[in-house]
TORTIRO-299985 format. One record per atom (N, C-alpha, C): x, y, z; residue number from 1. Coordinates in Angstrom, 2 decimals. Layout:
        px        py        pz     k
         X         Y         Z   NUM
...
END
This chain:
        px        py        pz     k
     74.22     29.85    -40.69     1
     73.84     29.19    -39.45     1
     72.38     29.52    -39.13     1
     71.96     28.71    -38.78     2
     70.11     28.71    -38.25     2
     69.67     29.00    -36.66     2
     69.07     29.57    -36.77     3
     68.63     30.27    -35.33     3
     68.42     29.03    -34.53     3
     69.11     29.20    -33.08     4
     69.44     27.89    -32.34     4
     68.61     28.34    -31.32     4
     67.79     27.96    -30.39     5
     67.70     27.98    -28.85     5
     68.56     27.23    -27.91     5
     69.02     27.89    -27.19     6
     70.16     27.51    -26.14     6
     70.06     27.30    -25.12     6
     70.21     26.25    -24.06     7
     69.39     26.49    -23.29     7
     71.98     26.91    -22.32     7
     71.26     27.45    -21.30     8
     73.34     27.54    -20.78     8
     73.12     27.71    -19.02     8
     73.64     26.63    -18.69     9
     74.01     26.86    -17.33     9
     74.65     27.66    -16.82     9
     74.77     28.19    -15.66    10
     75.49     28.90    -14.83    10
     75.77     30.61    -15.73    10
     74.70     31.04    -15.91    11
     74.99     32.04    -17.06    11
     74.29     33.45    -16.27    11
     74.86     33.25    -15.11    12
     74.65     34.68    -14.24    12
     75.53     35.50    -13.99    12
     76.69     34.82    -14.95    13
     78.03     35.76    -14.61    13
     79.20     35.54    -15.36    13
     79.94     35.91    -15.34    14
     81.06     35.22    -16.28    14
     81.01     35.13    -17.74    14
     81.83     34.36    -18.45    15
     81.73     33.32    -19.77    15
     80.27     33.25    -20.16    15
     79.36     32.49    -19.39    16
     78.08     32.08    -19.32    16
     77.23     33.70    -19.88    16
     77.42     34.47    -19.03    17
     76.47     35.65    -19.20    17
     77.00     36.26    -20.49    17
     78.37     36.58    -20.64    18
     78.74     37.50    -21.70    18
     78.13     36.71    -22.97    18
     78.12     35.75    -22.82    19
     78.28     34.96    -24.31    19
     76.92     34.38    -24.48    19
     75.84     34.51    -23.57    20
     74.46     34.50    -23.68    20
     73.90     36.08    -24.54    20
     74.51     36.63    -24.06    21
     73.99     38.14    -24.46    21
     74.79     38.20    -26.18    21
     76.03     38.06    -26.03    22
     76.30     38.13    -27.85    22
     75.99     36.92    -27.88    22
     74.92     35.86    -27.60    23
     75.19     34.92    -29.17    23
     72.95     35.21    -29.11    23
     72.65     36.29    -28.45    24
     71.14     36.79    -28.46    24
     71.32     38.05    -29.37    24
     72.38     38.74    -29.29    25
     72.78     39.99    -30.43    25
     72.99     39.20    -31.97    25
     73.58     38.14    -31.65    26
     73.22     37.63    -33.21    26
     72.16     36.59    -34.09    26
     71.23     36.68    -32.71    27
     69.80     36.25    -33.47    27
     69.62     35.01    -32.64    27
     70.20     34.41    -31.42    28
     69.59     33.15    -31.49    28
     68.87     33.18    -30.02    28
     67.96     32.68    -29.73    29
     67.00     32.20    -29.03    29
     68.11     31.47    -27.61    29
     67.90     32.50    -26.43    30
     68.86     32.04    -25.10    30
     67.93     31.44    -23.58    30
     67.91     30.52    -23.49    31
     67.52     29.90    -22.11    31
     68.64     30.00    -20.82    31
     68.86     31.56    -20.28    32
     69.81     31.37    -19.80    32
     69.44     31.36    -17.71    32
     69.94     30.00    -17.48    33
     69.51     29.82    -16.17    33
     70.77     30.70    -15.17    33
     70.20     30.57    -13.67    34
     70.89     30.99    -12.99    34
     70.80     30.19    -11.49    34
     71.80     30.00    -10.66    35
     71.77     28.96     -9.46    35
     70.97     29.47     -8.38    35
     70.53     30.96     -8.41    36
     69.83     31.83     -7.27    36
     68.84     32.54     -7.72    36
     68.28     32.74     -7.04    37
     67.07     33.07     -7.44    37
     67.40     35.27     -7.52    37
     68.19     35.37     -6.65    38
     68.85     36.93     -6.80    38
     69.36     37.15     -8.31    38
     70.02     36.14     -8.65    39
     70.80     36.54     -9.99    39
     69.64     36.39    -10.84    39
     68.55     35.26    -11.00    40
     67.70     35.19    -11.71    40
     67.16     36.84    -12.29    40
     66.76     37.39    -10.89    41
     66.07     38.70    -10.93    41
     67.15     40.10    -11.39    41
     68.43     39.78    -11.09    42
     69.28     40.68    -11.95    42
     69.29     40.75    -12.99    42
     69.68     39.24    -13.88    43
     69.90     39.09    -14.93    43
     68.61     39.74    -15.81    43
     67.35     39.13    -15.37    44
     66.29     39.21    -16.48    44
     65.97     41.11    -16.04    44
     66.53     42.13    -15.34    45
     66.65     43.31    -15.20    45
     67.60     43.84    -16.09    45
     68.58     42.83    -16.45    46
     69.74     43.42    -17.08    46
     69.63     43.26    -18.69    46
     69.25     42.25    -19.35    47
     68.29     41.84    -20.20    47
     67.33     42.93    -20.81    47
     66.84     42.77    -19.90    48
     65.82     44.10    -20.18    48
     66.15     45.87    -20.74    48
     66.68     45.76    -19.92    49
     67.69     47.20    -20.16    49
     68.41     47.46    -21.42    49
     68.95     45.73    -22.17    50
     69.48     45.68    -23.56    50
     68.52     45.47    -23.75    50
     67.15     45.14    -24.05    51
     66.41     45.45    -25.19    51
     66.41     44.13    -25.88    51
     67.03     42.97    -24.96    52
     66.66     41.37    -25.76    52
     65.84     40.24    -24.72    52
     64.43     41.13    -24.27    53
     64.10     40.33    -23.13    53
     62.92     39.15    -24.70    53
     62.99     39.23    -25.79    54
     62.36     38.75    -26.44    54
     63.27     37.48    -27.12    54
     64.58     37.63    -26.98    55
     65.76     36.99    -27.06    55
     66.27     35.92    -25.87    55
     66.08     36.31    -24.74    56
     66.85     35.77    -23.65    56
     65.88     35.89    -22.38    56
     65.67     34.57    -22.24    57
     64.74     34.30    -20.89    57
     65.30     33.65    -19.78    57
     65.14     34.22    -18.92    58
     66.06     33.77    -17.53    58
     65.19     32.66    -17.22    58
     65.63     31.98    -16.14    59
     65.31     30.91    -15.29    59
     65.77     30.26    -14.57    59
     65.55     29.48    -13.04    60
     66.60     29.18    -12.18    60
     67.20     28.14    -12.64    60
     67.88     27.53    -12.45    61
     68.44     26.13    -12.69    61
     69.68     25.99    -11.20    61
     69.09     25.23    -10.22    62
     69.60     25.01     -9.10    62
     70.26     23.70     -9.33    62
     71.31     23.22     -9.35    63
     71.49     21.51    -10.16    63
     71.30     20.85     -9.13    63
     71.48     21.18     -7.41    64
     71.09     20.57     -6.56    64
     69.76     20.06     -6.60    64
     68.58     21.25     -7.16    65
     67.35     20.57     -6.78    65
     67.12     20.18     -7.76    65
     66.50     18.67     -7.50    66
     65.99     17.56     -8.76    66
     65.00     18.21     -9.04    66
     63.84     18.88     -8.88    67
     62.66     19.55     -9.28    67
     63.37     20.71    -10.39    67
     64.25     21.48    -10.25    68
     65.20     22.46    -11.30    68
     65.37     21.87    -12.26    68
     65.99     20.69    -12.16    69
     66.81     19.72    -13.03    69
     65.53     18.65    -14.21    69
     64.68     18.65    -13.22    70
     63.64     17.63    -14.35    70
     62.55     18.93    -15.11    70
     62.28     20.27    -14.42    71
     61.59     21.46    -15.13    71
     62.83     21.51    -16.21    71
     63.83     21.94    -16.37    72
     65.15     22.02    -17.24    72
     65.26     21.10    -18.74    72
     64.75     19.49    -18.14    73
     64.97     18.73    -19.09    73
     63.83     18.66    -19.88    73
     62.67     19.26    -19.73    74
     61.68     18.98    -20.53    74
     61.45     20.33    -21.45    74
     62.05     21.34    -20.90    75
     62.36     22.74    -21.91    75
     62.51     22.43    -23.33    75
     62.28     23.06    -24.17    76
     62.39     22.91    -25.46    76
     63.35     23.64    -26.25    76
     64.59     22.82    -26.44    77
     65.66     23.62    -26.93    77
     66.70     22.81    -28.13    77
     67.64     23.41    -28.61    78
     68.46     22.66    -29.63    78
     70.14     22.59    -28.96    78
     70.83     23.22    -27.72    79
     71.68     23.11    -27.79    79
     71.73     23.09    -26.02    79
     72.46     22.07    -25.11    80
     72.63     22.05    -24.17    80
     73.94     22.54    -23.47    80
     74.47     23.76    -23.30    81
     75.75     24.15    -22.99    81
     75.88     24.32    -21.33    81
     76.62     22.73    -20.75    82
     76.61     22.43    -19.67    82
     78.09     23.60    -19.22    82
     78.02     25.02    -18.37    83
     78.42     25.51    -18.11    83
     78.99     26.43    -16.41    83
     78.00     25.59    -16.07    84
     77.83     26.10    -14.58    84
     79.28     24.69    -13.72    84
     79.84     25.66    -12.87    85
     80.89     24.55    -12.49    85
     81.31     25.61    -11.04    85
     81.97     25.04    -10.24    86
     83.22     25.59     -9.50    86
     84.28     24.98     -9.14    86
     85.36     25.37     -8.58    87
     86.74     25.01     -7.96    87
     86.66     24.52     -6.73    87
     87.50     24.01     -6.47    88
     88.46     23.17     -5.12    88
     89.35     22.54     -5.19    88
     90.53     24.49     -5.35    89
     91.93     24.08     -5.48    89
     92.59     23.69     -3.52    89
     93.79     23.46     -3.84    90
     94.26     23.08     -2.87    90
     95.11     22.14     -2.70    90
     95.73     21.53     -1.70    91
     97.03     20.30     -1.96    91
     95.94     18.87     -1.76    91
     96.11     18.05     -3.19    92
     95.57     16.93     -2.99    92
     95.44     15.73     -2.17    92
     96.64     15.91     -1.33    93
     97.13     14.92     -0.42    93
     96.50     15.59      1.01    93
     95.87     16.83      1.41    94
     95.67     17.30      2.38    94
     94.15     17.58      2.02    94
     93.49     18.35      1.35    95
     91.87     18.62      0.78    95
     91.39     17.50      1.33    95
     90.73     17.97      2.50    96
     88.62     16.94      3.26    96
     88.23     16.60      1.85    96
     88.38     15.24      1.90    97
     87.59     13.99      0.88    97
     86.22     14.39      0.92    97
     85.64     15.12      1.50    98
     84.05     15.46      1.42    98
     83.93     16.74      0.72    98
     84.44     17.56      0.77    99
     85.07     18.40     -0.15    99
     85.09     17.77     -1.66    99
     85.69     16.93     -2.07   100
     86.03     16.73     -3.26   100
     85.13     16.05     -3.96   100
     84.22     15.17     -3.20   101
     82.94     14.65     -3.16   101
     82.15     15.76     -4.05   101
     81.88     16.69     -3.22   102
     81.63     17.62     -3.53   102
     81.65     18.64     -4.66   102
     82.71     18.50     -4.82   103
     83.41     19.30     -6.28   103
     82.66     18.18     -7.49   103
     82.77     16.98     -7.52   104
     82.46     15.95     -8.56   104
     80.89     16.16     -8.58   104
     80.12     16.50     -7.81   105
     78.64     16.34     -7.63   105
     78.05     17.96     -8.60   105
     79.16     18.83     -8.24   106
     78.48     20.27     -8.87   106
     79.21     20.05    -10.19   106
     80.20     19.71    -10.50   107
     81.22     19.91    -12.10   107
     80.96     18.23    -12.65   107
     80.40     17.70    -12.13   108
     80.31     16.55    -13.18   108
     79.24     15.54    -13.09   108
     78.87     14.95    -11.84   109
     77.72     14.41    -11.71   109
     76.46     14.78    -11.63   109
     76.07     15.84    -11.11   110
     74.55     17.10    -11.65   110
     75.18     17.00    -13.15   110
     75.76     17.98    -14.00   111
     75.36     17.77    -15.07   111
     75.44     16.62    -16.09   111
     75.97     15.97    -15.28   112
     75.79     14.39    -16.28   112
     74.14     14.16    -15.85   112
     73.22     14.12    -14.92   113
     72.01     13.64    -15.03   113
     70.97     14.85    -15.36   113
     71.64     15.70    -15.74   114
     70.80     16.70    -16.32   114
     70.94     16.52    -17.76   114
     71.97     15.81    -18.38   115
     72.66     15.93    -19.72   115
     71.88     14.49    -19.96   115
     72.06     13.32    -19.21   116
     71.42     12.14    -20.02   116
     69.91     12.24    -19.79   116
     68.93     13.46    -18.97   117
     67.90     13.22    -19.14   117
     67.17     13.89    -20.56   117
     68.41     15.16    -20.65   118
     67.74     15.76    -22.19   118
     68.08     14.87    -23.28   118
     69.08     14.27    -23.55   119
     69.77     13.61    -24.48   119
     68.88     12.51    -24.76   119
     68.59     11.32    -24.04   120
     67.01     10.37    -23.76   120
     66.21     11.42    -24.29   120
     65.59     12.48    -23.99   121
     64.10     12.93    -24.13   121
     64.42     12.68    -25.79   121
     65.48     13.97    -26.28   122
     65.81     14.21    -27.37   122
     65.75     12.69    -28.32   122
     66.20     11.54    -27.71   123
     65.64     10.52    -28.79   123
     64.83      9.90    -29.03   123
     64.49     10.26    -27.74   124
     62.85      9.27    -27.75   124
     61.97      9.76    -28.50   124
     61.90     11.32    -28.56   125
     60.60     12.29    -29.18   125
     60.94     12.16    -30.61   125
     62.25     11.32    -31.24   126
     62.64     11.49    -32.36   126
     62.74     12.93    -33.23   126
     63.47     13.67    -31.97   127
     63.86     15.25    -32.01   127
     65.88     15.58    -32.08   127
     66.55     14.18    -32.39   128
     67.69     14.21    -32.17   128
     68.58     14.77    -33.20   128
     68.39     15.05    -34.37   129
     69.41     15.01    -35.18   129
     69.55     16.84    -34.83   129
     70.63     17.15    -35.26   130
     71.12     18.37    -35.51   130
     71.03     19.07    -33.63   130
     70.80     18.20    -32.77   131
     71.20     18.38    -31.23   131
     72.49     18.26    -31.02   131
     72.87     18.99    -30.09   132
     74.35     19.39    -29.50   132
     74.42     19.66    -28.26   132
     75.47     18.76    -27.30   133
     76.38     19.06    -25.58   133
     77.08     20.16    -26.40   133
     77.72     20.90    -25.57   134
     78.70     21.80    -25.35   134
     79.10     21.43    -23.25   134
     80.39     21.37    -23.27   135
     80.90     21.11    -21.44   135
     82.12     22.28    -21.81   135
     81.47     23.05    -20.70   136
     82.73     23.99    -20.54   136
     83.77     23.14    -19.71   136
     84.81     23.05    -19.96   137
     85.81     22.12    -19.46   137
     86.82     23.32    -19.08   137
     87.98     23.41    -19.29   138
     88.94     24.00    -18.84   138
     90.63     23.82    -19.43   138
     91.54     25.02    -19.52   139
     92.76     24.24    -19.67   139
     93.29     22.96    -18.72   139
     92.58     22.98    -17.58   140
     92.88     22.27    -16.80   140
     92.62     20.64    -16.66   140
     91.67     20.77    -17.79   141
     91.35     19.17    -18.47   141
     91.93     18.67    -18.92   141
     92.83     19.14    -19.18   142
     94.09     18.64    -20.23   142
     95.50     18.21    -19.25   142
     95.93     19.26    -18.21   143
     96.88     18.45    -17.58   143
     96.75     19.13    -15.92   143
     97.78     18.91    -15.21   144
     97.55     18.78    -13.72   144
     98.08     19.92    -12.68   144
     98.01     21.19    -12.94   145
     99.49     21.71    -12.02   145
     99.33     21.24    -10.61   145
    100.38     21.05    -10.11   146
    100.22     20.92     -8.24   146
     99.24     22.32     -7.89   146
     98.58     21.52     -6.58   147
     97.25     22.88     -5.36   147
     96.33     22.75     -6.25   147
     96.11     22.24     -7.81   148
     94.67     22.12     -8.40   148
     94.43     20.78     -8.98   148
     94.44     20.29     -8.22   149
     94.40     18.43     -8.86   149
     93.11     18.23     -8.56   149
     91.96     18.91     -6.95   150
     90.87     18.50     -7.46   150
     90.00     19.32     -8.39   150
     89.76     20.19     -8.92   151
     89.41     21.22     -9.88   151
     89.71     20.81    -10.94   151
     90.72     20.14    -11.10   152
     91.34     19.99    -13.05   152
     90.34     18.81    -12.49   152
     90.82     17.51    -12.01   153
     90.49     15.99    -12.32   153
     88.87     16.45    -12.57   153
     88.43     16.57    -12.13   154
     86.88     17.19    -12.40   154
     86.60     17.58    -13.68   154
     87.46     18.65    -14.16   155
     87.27     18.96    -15.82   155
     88.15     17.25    -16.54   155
     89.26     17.11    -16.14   156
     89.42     15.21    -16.80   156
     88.38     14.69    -16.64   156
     87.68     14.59    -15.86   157
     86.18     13.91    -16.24   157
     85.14     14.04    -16.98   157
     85.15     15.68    -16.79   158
     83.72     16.03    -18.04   158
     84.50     15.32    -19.45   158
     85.96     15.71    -19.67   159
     86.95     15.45    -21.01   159
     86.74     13.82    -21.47   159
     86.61     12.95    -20.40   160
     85.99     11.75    -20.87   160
     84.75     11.22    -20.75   160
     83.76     12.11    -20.32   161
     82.75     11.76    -20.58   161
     81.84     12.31    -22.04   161
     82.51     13.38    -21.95   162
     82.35     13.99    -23.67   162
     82.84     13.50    -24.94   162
     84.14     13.21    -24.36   163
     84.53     11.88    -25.52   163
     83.75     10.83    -25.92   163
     83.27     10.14    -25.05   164
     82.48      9.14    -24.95   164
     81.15      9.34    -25.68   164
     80.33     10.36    -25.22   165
     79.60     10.91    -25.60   165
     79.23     11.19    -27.69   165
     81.03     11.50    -27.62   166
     80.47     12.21    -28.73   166
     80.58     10.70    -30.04   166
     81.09      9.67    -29.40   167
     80.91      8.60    -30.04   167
     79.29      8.03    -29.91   167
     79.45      7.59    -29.09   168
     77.73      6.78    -28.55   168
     76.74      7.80    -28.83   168
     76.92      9.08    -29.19   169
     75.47      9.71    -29.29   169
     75.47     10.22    -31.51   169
     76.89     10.20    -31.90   170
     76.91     10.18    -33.28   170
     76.21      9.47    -34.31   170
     75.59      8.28    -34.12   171
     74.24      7.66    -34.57   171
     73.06      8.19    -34.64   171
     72.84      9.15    -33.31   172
     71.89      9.99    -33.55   172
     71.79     11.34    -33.60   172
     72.49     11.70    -34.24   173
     72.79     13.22    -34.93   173
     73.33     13.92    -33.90   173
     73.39     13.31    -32.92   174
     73.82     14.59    -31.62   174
     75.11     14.63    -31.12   174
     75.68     16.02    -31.45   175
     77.38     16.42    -31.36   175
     77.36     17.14    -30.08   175
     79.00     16.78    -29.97   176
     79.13     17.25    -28.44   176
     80.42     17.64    -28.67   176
     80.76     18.72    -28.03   177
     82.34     19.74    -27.76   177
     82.00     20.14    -26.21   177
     83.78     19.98    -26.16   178
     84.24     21.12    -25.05   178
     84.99     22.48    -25.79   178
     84.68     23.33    -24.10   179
     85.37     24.09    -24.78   179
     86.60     24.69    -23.60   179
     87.55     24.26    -23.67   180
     88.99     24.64    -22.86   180
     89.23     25.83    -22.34   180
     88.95     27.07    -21.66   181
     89.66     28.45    -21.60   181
     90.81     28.23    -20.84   181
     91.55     28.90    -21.20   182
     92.71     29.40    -20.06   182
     92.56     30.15    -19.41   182
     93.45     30.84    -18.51   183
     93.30     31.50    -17.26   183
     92.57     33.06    -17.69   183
     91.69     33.36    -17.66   184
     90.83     34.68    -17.94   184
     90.31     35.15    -17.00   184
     90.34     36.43    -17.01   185
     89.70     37.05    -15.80   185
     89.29     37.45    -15.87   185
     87.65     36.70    -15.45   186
     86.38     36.69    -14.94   186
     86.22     36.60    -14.00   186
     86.96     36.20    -12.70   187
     86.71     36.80    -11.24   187
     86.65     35.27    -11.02   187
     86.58     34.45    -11.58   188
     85.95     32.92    -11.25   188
     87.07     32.11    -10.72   188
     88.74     32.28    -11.37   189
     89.62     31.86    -11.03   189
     90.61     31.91     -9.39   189
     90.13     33.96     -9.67   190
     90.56     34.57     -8.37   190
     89.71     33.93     -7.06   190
     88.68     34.02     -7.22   191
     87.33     33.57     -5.78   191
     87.68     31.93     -5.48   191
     88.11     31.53     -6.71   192
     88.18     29.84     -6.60   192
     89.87     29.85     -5.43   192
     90.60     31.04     -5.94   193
     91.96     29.89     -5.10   193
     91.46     30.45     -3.56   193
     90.56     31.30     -3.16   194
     90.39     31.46     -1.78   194
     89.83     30.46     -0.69   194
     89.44     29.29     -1.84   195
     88.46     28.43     -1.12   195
     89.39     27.18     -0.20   195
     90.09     26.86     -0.40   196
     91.34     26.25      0.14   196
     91.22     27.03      1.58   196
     91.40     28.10      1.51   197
     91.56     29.12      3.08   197
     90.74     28.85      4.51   197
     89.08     28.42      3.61   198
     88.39     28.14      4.59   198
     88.50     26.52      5.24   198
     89.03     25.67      4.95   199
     89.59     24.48      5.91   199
     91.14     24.52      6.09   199
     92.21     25.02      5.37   200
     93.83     25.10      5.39   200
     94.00     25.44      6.92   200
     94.85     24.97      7.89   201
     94.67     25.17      9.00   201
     96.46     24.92      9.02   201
     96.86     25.86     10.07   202
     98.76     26.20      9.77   202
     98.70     24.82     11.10   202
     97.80     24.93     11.77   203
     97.95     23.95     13.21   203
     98.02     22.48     13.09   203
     97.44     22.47     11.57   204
     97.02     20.76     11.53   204
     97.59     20.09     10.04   204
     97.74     21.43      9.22   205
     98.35     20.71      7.48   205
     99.86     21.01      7.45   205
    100.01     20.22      6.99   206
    101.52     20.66      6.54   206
    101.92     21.58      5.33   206
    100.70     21.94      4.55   207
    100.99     22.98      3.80   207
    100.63     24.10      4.02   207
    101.66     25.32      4.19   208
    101.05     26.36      4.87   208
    100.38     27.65      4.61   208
     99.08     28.16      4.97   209
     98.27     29.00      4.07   209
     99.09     30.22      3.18   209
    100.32     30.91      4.18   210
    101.33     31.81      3.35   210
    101.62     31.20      2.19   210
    102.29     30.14      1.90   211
    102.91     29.60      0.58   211
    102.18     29.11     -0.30   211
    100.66     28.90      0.28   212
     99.46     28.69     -1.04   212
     99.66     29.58     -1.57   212
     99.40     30.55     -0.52   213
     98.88     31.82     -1.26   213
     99.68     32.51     -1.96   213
    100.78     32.32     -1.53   214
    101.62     33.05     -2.47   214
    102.06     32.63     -4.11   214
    102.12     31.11     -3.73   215
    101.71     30.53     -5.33   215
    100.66     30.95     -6.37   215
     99.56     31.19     -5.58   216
     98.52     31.50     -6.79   216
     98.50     33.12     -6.91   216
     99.10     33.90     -6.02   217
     98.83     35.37     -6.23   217
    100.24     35.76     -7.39   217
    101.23     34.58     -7.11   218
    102.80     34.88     -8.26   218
    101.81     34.33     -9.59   218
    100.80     33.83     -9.48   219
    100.51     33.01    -10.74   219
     99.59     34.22    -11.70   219
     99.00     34.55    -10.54   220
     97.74     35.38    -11.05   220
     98.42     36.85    -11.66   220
     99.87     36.80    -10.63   221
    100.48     38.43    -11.22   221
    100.92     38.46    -12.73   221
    101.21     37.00    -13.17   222
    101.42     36.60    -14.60   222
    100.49     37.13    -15.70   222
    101.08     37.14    -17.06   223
    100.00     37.65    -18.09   223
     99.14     36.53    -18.59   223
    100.11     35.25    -18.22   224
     98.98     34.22    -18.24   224
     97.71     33.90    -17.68   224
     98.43     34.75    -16.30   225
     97.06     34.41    -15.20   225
     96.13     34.98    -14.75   225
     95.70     35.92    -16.07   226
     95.01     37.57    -15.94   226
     95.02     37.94    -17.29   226
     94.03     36.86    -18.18   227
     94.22     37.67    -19.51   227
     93.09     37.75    -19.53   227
     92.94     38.73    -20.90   228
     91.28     39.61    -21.31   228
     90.19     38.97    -21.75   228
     89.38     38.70    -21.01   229
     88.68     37.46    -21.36   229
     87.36     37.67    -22.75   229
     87.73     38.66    -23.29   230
     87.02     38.94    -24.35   230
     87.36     38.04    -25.41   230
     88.33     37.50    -25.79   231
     89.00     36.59    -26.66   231
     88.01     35.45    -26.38   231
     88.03     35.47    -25.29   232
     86.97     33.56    -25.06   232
     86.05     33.71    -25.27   232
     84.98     34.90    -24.86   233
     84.01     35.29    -25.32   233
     83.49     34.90    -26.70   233
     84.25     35.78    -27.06   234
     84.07     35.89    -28.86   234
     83.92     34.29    -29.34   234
     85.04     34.01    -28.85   235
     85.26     32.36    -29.52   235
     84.29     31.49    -29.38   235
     83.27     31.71    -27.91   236
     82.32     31.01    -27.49   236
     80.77     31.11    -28.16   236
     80.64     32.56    -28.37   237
     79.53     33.28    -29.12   237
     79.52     32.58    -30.78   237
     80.77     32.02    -31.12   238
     80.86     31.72    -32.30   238
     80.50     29.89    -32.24   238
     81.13     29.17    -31.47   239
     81.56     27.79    -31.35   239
     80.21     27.05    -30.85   239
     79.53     27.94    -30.03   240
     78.71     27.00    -29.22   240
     77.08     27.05    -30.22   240
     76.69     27.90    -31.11   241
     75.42     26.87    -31.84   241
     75.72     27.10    -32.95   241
     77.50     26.66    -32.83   242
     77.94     26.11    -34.58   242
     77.63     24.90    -34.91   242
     77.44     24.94    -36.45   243
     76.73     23.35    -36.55   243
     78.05     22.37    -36.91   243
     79.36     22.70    -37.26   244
     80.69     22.43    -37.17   244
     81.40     22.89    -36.80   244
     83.08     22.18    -36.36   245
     83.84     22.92    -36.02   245
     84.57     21.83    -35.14   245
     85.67     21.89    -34.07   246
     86.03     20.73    -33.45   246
     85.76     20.26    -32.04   246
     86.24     19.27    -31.99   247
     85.51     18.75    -30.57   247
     86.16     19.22    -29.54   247
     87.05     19.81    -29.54   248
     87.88     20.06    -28.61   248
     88.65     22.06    -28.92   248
     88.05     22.67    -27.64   249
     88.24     24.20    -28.81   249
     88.67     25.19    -27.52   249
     90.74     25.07    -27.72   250
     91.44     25.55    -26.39   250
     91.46     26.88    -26.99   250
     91.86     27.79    -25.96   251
     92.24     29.32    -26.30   251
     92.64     29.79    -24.88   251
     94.02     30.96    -25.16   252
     94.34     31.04    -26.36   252
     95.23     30.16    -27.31   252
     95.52     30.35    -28.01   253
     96.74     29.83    -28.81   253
     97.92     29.25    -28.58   253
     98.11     30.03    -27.56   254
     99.41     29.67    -26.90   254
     99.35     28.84    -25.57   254
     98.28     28.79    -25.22   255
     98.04     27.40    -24.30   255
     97.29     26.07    -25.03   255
     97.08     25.88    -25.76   256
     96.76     25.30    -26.64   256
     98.28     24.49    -27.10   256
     99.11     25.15    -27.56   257
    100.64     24.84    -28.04   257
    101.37     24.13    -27.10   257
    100.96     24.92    -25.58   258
    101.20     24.91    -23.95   258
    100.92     23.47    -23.48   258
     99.80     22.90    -23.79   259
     99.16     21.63    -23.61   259
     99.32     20.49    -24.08   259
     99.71     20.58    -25.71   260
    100.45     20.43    -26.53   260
    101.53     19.50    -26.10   260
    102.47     20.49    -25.86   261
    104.36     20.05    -25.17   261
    103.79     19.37    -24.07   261
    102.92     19.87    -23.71   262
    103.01     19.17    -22.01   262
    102.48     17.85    -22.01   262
    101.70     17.52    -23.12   263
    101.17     16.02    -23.48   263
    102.29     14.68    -24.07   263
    103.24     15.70    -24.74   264
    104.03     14.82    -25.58   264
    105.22     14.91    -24.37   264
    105.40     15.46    -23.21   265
    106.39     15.00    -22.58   265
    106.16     14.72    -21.22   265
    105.02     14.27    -21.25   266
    103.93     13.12    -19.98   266
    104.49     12.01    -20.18   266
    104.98     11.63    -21.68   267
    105.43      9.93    -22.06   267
    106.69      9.91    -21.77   267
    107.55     10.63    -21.24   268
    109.13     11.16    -20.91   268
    109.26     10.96    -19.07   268
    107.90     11.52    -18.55   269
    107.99     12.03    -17.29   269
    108.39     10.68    -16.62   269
    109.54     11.11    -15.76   270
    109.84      9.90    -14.55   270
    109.88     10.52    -13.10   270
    109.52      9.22    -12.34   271
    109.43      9.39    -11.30   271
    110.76      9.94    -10.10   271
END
């Protein structure tokens, strides 16, 4: 494999950070942004401290501000790993429509116009072949549990717009993957089911904040819902400036299998 520059969203914490730092331990060139300007100044402190500030260069990437977003697209890099996202779980039939607005603007519409302005540059400069998307997507792209319908449908969207993608942009050398995790704990899952709390109101919804909560804290007590997120890591450090491999890359294994059953008996499901 050939030394890649990367450029990775949302890589001030989490998935994003771990897997910026090992895939700079194994030689490749990291553009790793951050949404604040605080984390900016952590990260490139933390960086430093490992000894790969010659490896890994911080920078903001705010997807709100169009000035972030057009400095971003003119960077000079080989692999775009659209990674920065958040949640808004909650009951679909009750979740503020502005809210969800919302959710589509940070997990799918920012990086779709951050993604077709590099992707354009990349063909125009006749710099395209051997370019690569990476969309962190989610198990949740794949199917629906009830309290997270707007959070998954969001990753169903990146899932068909990457599809799409990876047809219409295959003419010009440029490959695109997701990559699926399951429930890992990185802190990202836990902070996400709290967000429901701040509009859930016992006075005005009919679903009541006790029985959210108790759903996602029975979920989270699971080994499913609290596994070691070093496994994804690894997998990511490997997958994301591979020059093959598949378009679609779940873990672990057993949600993968999980997704699987649950696809082939969607064509069964009655009302």
């Amino acid at each position: 494999m050939t030394t890649k520059t990367i450029l990775i969203t949302g890589a001030g914490s989490g998935f994003g950070k771990a897997a910026a730092i090992g895939m700079a331990k194994n030689g490749h060139n990291i553009i790793a942004t951050c949404e604040v300007s605080p984390m900016v100044t952590a990260l490139r402190a933390e960086v430093e401290a490992l000894g790969l500030s010659d490896r890994i260069r911080v920078e903001r990437l705010d997807l709100y501000d169009p000035y972030d977003i057009k400095q971003a697209q003119g960077w000079d890099f080989d692999i775009l790993w659209n990674n920065a996202g958040r949640g808004e779980p909650g009951p679909v039939w009750e979740i503020p429509v502005d809210i969800v607005r919302r959710n589509y603007e940070n997990n799918v519409f920012l990086p779709l116009e951050l993604t077709q302005g590099v992707v354009q540059r990349w063909i125009r400069e006749g710099k395209s072949q051997g370019k690569k998307v990476v969309f962190t997507s989610s198990m949740g792209g794949l199917f629906t549990p009830a309290n997270w319908g707007t959070y998954v449908s969001t990753k169903h969207a990146i899932e068909a717009f990457a599809e799409a993608m990876q047809q219409e942009l295959a003419g010009y050398g440029i490959k695109v993957q997701t990559i699926n995790p399951g429930a890992y704990y990185t802190g990202y899952n836990e902070t996400m089911a709290d967000n429901p709390f701040r509009w859930l109101d016992d006075a005005k919804n009919f679903t009541k904040r006790a029985d959210l909560r108790k759903g996602f804290d029975d979920f989270f007590a699971t080994p499913e819902g609290k596994m070691d997120p070093q496994e994804q890591i690894d997998a990511m450090i490997e997958i994301v400036p591979a020059d093959e491999g598949k378009f679609r890359n779940v873990s672990p294994k057993a949600i993968e299998d999980m997704l699987k059953a649950h696809q082939l008996a969607a064509w069964e499901n009655r009302i």
